[in-house]
C-alpha positions as CSV (number, residue, x, y, z in Angstrom):
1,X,13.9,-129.6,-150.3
2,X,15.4,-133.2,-150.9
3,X,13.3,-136.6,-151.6
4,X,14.6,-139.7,-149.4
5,X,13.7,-142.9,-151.5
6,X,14.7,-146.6,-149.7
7,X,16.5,-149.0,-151.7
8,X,15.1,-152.2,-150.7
9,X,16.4,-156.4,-151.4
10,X,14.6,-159.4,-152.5
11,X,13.5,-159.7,-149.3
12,X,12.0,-155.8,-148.6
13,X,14.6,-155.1,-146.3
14,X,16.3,-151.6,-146.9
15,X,19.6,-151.6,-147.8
16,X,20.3,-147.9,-148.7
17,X,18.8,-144.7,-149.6
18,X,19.2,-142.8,-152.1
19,X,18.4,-138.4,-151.6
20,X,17.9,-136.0,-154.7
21,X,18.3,-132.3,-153.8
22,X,15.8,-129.8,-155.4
23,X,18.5,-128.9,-158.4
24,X,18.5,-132.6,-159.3
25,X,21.9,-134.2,-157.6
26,X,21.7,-137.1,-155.3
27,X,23.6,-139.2,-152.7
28,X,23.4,-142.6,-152.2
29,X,24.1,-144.2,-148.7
30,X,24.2,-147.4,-147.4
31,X,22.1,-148.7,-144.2
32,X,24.2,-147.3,-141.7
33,X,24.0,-143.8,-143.8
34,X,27.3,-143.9,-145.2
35,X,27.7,-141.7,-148.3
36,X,28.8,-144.4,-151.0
37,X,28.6,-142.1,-154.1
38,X,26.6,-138.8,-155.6
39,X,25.2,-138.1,-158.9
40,X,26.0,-134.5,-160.6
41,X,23.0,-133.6,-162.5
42,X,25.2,-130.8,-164.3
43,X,27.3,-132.8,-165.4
44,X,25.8,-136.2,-165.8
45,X,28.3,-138.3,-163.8
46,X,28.2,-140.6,-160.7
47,X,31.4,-140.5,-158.4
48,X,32.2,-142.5,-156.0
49,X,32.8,-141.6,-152.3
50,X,36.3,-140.3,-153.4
51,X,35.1,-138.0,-155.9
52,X,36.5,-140.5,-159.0
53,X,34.3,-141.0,-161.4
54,X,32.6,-144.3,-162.3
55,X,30.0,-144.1,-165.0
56,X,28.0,-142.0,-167.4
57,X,24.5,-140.7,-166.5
58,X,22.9,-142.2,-163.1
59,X,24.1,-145.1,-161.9
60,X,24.2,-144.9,-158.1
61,X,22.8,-148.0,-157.5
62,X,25.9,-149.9,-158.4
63,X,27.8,-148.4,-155.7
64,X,25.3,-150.8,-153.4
65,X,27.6,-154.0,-153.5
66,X,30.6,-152.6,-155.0
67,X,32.3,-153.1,-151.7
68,X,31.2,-156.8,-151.6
């Protein structure tokens, strides 16, 4: 079962979501449900949408306004 958990401004208006599946990976996507990026609990990366990987450990929430 996956958790859906809004990502929301300043202002309270959501910007993304963010969905962890039951063995711990997630998927960020922007407003219009784009996948931006995931998170492999099993191997504690995050990737971007092409599968490169950008950081150590969790950090999906920097793929927000990385396009920007």
């Amino acid at each position: 079962m996956s958790v859906k958990t809004n990502i929301k401004d300043f202002y309270g208006r959501v910007i993304g979501t963010v969905v962890e599946e039951s063995n711990g990976d997630k998927t960020i996507k922007d407003f219009y449900g784009r996948p931006l990026g995931y998170y492999k609990k099993g191997r504690n990366v995050t990737t971007d949408f092409y599968g490169r990987v950008v950081a150590s450990g969790d950090q999906l929430t920097m793929l927000l306004n990385s396009g920007k």
